[in-house]
C-alpha positions as CSV (number, residue, x, y, z in Angstrom):
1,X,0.0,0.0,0.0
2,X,1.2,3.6,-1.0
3,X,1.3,6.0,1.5
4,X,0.5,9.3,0.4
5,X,2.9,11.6,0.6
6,X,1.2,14.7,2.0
7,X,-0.6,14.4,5.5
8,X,-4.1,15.5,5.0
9,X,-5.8,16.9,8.3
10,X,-8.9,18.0,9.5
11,X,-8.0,21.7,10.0
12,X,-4.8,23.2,9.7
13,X,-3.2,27.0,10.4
14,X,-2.6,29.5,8.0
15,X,-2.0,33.4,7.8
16,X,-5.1,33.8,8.3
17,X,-6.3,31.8,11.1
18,X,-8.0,28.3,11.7
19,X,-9.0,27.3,8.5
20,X,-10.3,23.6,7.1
21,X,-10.1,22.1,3.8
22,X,-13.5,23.7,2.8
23,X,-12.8,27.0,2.7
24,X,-11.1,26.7,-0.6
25,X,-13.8,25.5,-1.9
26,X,-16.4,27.7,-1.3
27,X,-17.9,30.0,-4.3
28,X,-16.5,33.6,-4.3
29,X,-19.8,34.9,-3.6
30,X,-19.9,33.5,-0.4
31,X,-17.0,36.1,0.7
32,X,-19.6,38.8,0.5
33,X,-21.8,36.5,3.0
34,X,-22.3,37.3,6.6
35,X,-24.5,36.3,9.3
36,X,-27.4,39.2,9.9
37,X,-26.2,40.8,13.2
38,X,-30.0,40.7,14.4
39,X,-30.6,36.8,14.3
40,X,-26.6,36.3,15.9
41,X,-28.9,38.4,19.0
42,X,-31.4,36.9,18.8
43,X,-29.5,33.6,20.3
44,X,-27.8,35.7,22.9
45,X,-31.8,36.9,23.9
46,X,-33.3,33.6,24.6
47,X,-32.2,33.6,28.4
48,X,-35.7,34.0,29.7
49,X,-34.4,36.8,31.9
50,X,-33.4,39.4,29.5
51,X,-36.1,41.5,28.2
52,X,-35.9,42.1,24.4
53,X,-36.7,44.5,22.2
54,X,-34.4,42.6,19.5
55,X,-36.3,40.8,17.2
56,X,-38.5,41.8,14.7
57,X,-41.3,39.8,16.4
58,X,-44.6,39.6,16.2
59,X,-46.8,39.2,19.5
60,X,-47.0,35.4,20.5
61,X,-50.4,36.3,22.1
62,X,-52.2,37.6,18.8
63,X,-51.6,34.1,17.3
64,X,-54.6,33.0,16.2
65,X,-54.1,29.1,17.3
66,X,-57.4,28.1,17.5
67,X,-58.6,29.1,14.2
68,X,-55.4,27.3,12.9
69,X,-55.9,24.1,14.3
70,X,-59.7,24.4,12.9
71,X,-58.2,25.6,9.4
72,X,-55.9,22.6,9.5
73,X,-58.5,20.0,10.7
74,X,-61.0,20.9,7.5
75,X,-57.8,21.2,5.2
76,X,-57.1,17.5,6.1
77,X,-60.8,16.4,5.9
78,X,-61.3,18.3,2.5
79,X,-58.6,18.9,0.6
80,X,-56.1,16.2,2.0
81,X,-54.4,15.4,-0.6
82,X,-54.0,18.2,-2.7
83,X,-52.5,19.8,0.2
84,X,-49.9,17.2,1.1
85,X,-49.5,17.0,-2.5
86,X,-46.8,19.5,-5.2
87,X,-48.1,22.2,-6.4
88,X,-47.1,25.0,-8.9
89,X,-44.4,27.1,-8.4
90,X,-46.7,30.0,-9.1
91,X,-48.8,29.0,-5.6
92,X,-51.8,28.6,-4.8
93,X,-54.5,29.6,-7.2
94,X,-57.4,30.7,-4.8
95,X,-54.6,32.5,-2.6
96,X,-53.2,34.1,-5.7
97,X,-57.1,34.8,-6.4
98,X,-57.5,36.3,-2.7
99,X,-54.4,38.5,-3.0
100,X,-55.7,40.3,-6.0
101,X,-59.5,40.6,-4.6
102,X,-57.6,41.9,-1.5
103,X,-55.3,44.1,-3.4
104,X,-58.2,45.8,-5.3
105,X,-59.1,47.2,-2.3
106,X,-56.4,49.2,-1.6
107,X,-56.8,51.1,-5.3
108,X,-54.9,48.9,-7.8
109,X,-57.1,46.4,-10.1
110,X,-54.4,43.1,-10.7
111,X,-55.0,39.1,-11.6
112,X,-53.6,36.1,-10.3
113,X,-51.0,36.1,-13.2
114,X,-49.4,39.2,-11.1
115,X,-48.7,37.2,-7.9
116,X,-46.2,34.7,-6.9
117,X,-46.3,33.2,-3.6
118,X,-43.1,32.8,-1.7
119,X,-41.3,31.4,1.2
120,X,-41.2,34.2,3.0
121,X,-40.5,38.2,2.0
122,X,-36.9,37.2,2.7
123,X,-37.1,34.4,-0.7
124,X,-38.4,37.4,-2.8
125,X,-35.6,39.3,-2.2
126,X,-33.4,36.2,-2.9
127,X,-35.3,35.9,-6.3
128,X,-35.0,39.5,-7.5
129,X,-31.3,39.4,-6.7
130,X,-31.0,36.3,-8.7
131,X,-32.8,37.7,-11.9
132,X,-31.6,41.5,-11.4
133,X,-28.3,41.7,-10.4
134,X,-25.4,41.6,-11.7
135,X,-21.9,41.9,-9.5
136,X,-21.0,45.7,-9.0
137,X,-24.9,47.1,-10.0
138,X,-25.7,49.5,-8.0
139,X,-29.4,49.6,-5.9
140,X,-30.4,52.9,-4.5
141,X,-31.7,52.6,-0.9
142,X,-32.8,54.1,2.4
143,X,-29.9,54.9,4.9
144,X,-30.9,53.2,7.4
145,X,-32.4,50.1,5.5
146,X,-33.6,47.1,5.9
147,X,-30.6,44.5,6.7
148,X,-32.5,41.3,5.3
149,X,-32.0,43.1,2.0
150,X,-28.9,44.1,2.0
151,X,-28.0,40.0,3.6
152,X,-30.0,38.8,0.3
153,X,-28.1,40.9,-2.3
154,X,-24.7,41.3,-0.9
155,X,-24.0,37.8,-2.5
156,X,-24.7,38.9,-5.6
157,X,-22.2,41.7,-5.4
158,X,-24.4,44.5,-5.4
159,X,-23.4,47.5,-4.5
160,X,-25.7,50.5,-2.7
161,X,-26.0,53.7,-3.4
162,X,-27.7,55.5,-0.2
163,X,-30.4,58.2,0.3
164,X,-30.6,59.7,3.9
165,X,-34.3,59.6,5.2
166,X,-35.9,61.6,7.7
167,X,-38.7,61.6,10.1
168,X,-41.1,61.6,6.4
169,X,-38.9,58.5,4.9
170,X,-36.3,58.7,2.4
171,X,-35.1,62.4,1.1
172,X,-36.3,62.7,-2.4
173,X,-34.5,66.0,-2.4
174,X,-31.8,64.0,-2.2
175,X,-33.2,61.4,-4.8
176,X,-31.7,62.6,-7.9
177,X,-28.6,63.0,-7.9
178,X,-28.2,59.8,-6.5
179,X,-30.1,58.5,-9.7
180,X,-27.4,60.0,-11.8
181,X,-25.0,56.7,-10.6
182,X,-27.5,54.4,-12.7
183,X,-29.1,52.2,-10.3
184,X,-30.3,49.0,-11.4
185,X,-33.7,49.6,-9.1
186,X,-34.5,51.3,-5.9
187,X,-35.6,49.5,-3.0
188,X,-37.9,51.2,-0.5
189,X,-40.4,50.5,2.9
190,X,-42.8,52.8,2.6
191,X,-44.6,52.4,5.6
192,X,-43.2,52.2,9.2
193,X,-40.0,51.5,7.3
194,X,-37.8,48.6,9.3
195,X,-35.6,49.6,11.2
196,X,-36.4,53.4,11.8
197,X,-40.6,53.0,12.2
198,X,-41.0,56.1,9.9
199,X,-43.6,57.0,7.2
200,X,-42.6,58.3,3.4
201,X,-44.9,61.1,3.4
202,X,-47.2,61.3,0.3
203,X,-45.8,63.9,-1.6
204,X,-42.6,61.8,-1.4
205,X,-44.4,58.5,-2.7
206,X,-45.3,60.7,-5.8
207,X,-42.2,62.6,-6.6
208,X,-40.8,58.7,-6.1
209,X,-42.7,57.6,-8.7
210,X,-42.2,60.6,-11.1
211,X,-38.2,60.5,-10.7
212,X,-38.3,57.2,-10.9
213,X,-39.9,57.0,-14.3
214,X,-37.8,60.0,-15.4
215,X,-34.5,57.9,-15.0
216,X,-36.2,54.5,-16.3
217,X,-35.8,52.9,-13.2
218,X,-37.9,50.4,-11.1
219,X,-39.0,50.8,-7.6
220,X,-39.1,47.7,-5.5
221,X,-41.7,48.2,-2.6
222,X,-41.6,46.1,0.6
223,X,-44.5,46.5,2.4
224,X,-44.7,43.9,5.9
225,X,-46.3,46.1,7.7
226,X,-49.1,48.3,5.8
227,X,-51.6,46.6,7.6
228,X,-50.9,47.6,10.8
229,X,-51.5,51.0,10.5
230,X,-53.0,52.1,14.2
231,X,-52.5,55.6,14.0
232,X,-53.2,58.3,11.2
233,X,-54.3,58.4,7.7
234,X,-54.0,55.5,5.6
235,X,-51.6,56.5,2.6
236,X,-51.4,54.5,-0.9
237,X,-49.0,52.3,-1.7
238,X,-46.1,52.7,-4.1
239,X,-47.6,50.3,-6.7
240,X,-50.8,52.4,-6.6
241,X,-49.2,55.6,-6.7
242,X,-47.3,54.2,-9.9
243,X,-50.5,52.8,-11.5
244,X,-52.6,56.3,-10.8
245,X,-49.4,58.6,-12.6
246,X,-49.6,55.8,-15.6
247,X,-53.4,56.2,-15.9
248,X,-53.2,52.3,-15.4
249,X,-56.7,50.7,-16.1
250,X,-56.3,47.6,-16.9
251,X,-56.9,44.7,-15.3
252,X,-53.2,43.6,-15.6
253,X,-51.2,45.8,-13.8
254,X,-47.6,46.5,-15.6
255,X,-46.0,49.2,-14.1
256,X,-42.7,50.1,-13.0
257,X,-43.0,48.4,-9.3
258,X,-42.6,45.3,-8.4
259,X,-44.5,45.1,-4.5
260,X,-44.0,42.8,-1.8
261,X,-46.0,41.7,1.4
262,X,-46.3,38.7,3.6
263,X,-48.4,36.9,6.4
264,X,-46.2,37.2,8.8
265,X,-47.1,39.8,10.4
266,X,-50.5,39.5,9.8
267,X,-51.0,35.7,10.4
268,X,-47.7,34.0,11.8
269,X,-44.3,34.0,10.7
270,X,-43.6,30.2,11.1
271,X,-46.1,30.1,8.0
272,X,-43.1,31.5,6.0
273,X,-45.6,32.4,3.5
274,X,-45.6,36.2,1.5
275,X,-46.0,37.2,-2.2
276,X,-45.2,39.2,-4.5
277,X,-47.1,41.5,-7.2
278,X,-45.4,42.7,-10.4
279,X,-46.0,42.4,-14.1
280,X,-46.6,39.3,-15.3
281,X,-43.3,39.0,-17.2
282,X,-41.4,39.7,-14.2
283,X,-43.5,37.1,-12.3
284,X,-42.7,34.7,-14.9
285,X,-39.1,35.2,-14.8
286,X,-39.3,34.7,-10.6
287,X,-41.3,31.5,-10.9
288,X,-37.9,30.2,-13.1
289,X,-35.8,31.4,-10.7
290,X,-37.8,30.2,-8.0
291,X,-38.1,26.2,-9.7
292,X,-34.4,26.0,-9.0
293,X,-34.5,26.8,-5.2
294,X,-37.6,25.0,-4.2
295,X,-39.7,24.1,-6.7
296,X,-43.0,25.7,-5.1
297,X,-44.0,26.9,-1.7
298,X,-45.7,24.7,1.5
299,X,-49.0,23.5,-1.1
300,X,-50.3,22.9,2.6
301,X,-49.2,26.2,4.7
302,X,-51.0,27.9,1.2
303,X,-54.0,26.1,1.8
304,X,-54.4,26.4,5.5
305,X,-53.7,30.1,4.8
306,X,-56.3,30.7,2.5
307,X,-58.4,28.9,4.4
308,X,-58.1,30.9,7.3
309,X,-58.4,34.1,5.7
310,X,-61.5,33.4,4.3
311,X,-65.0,34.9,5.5
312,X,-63.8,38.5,6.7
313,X,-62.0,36.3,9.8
314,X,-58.4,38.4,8.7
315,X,-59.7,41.7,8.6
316,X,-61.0,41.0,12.1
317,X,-57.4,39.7,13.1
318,X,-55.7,42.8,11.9
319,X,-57.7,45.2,14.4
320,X,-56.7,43.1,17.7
321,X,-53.3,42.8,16.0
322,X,-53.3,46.9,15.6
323,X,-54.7,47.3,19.2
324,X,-52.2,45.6,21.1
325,X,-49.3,47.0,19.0
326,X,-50.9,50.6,19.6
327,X,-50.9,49.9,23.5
328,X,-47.3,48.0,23.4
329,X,-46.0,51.0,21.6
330,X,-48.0,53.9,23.7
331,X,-45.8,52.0,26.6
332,X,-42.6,52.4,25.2
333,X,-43.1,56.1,24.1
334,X,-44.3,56.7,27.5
335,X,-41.6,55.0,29.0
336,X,-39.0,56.3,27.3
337,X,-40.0,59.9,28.2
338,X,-39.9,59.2,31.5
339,X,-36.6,57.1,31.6
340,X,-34.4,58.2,28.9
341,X,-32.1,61.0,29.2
342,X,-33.2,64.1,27.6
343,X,-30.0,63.5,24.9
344,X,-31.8,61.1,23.2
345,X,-34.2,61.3,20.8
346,X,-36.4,58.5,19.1
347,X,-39.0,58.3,16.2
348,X,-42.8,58.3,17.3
349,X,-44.5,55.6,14.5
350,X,-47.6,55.5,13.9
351,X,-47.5,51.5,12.9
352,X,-45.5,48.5,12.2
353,X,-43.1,47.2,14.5
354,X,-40.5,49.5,15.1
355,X,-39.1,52.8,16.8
356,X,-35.6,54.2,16.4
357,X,-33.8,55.7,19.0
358,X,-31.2,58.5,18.5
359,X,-28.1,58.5,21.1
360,X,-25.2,62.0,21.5
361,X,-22.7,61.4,18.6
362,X,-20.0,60.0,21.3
363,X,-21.8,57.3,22.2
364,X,-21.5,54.0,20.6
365,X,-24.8,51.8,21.1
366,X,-22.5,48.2,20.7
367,X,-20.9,49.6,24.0
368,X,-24.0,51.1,25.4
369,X,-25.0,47.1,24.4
370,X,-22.8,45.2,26.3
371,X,-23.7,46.8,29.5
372,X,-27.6,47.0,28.7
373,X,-27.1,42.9,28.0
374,X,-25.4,43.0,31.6
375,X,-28.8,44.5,33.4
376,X,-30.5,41.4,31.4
377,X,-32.3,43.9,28.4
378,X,-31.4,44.2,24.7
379,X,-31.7,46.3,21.3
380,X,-30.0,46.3,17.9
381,X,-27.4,48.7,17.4
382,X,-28.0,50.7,14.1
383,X,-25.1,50.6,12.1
384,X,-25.5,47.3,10.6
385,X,-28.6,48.7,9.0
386,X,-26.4,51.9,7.1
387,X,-24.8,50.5,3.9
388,X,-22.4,52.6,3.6
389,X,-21.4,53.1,7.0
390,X,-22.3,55.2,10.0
391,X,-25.2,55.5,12.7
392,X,-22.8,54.0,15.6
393,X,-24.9,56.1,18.0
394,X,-28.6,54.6,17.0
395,X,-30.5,51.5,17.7
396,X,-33.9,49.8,17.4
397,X,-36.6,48.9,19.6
398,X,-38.9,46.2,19.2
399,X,-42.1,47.2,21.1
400,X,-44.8,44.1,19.7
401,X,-42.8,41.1,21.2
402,X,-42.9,42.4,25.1
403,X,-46.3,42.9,27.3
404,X,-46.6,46.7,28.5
405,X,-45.2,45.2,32.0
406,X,-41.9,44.0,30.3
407,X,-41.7,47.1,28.1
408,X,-41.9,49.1,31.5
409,X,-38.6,47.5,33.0
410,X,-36.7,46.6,29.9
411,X,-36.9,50.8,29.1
412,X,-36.3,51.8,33.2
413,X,-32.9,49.9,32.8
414,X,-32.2,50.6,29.5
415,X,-32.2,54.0,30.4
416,X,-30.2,53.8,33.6
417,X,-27.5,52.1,31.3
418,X,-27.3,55.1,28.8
419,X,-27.8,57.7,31.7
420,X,-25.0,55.6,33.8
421,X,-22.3,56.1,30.4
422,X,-23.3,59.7,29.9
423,X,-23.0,60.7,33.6
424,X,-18.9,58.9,33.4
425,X,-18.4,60.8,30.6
426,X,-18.9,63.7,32.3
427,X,-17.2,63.3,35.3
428,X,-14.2,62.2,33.4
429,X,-14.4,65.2,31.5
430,X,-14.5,67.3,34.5
C-alpha cells in the first residue's frame, strides 16, 4: 500500500487563522456572505431573563391558534391530498385569487397572473437578486435600510448607493442625484420603514414615482407592515401611486414596481408564506428562478392560509393585532419619556413594528449594548442597518414582542444604562 505523501488533516493554520479544507472551496460569492447581526442576538436573547426588544417579532399572544388548528382540521378532511401533494411554483390559485380581490381594495385592479407566492419576503428578495443583479450594479436605498435586503443581495455583489431619510422616509430631495449613478432599481419600505418605524410622506411616494420614471428605473416596494396601520391616515402604496401617474386601467397591472408583502405579520411568521405583485413577465421570470431553489412553496401552509383568511376572519385579526401594537408602543413612548435622558431622541411611528432611538454622537450603542445585556435587556445597534457606514450612536426597539409590564422595566434599565455612560463621561471630563 502507497502512502501518500502529504498528511491530510482536519483543520490546519494559515495566515489567516484556523481554517479547514473547505474553505477553498467555497464560491467567491460566499466572501460577500455574513451572518445578519439581528438573528446572531437573537440567540444571545433567549435567556428568559433578559427583556428584548431585538427581534423583529410579532406578539405570540395575537396568534390566532385556535382558528389554525380548525383551518388545518378541515384542510385534512377536504382537501387532503392536494395539500400534502406538489403544487405550482406559481402558488396557490385561490390564494393568488385572494391577493388580488384583497389588493383591489387598496386602489390597484391586478389578476392572479401578477402574484407569486413565496417562502417568506426574505425568498423574494433572494429571487429578485437572482434575476436583477449583476456583480457591482448599484441599488439605490434608504440609509438606514432594511438589513435582510442588503444579507439577500450582498451575495450577488451588489453595490448600494444610499439616500438619507428623515422623520417623512427617504429624502427625495436628495433622490436625484443619487439617480445620476445608474441604479439597477430602488428598493424602498414605505410604511413604518424597518428599522427606523418612519412613514414616506405622500408627496414623497409621488415625486418617487415621477423621478423614478424619469430615470427608467424600477421601484421595489416592501411592504410587511401596511396593515398595521394604528394611528393616522391610511396612505397608498407605491404600486398604486405608480398605477394612478400611468393612468393604469387595466386589469393587468404592468408598471414600474414590483411590490411585496407577507403573512407574517398578519397571520404567523412560522407560515413562512408572503407574495409578490409585479408584471406578469417579471413574475414569470421569478417562478424560473424560484423552480431552481424549491420548486414551489408549502402546497399545505398555502391552503391552510387561504383557508383561514376566508370569511372576513383576517380583517377581524388585523384590528386586535393593531390594538395591542398601539398599546405596546404607547408603553414604550411613555416609558421612554420618562426614563431616557433628555439627549436622546427616538421616532414616534404611527405603525409597524419598530421605533428608532437616536443616542449623542460619542456614544457608541454596541458599548452602550454590552452593558444594557449585563442589566439582562437588549436592542439592535444601528449601524449594521447603514450601507455605507455610520449611525454608531442609533438602535432599534422592538415594542410588539414584550407585554406593557416587560416594556416598563426593559426601558427603566435601558435607560439607567445610557444615563450611567453619559454621567462617566462627564465626570471624566470634568
Amino acid at each position: 500500500m502507497v502512502k501518500p505523501a502529504v498528511k491530510v488533516t482536519g483543520t490546519f493554520r494559515s495566515e489567516r487563522g484556523l481554517q479547514t479544507p473547505w474553505d477553498y472551496r467555497y464560491a467567491h460569492r460566499t466572501k460577500r456572505m455574513g451572518s445578519s447581526a439581528v438573528r446572531e442576538l437573537l440567540k444571545l436573547t433567549e435567556q428568559p431573563d433578559i427583556i428584548s426588544f431585538a427581534g423583529g417579532l410579532p406578539a405570540p399572544e395575537v396568534f390566532p391558534i385556535k382558528e389554525f388548528s380548525e383551518a388545518c382540521q378541515r384542510v385534512l378532511q377536504e382537501k387532503g391530498a392536494q395539500a400534502l401533494q406538489y403544487g405550482t411554483t406559481e402558488g396557490y390559485y385561490p390564494l393568488r385569487e385572494q391577493i388580488s380581490r384583497h389588493t383591489a381594495r387598496y386602489g390597484i385592479t391586478i389578476t392572479p397572473d401578477n402574484v407569486l407566492i413565496t417562502t417568506g419576503s426574505q425568498q423574494a428578495l433572494d429571487l429578485i437578486g437572482k434575476i436583477f443583479i449583476n456583480r457591482g450594479d448599484r441599488i439605490l436605498v434608504e440609509s438606514p435600510t432594511y438589513l435582510g435586503a442588503l444579507q439577500a443581495w450582498n451575495a450577488y455583489g451588489a453595490e448600494y448607493v444610499a439616500v438619507p431619510s428623515d422623520k417623512n422616509g427617504m429624502i427625495t430631495e436628495a433622490l436625484e442625484e443619487a439617480l445620476r449613478y445608474g441604479p439597477k432599481f430602488i428598493y424602498v419600505l414605505p410604511n413604518f420603514q424597518n428599522p427606523t418605524g418612519v412613514t414616506l410622506s405622500l408627496e414623497r411616494r409621488y415625486q418617487l414615482v415621477e423621478l423614478a420614471d424619469r430615470y427608467g428605473v424600477p421601484i421595489i416596494e416592501d411592504d410587511p407592515y401596511g396593515q398595521l396601520r394604528f394611528e393616522g391616515e391610511h396612505l397608498p402604496s407605491i404600486v398604486v401611486v405608480d398605477s394612478q401617474y400611468r393612468g393604469n386601467h387595466s386589469h393587468c397591472y404592468r408598471g414600474n414596481v414590483i411590490y411585496l408583502s407577507t403573512f407574517s405579520k398578519i397571520l404567523a411568521p412560522g407560515l413562512r408564506l408572503a407574495w409578490v405583485v409585479a408584471p406578469p413577465e417579471v413574475i414569470h421570470k421569478m417562478v424560473e428562478a424560484k423552480q431552481g431553489e424549491d420548486l414551489h412553496t408549502s402546497t399545505f401552509n398555502q391552503i391552510v392560509a387561504h383557508e383561514i383568511s376566508k370569511g372576513g376572519f383576517l380583517d377581524e385579526h388585523v384590528k386586535l393585532i393593531r390594538r395591542v401594537y398601539r398599546e405596546r408602543r404607547d408603553a414604550m413612548l411613555a416609558a421612554m419619556d420618562r426614563y431616557f435622558p433628555p439627549e436622546v431622541d427616538w421616532t414616534q411611528p404611527e405603525g409597524g413594528l419598530f421605533l428608532w432611538g437616536t443616542m449623542p454622537e460619542y456614544l457608541n450603542s454596541k458599548s452602550v449594548l454590552e452593558e444594557a445585556l449585563k442589566q439582562k435587556v437588549a436592542f439592535v445597534p444601528g449601524e449594521p442597518f447603514y450601507p455605507g457606514g455610520g449611525g454608531h450612536n442609533t438602535m432599534r426597539l422592538n415594542f410588539s414582542n414584550a407585554t406593557p409590564e416587560k416594556i416598563e422595566e426593559g426601558i427603566n434599565r435601558l435607560g439607567s444604562v445610557i444615563k450611567l455612560i453619559i454621567e462617566k463621561r462627564l465626570v471624566k471630563q470634568n
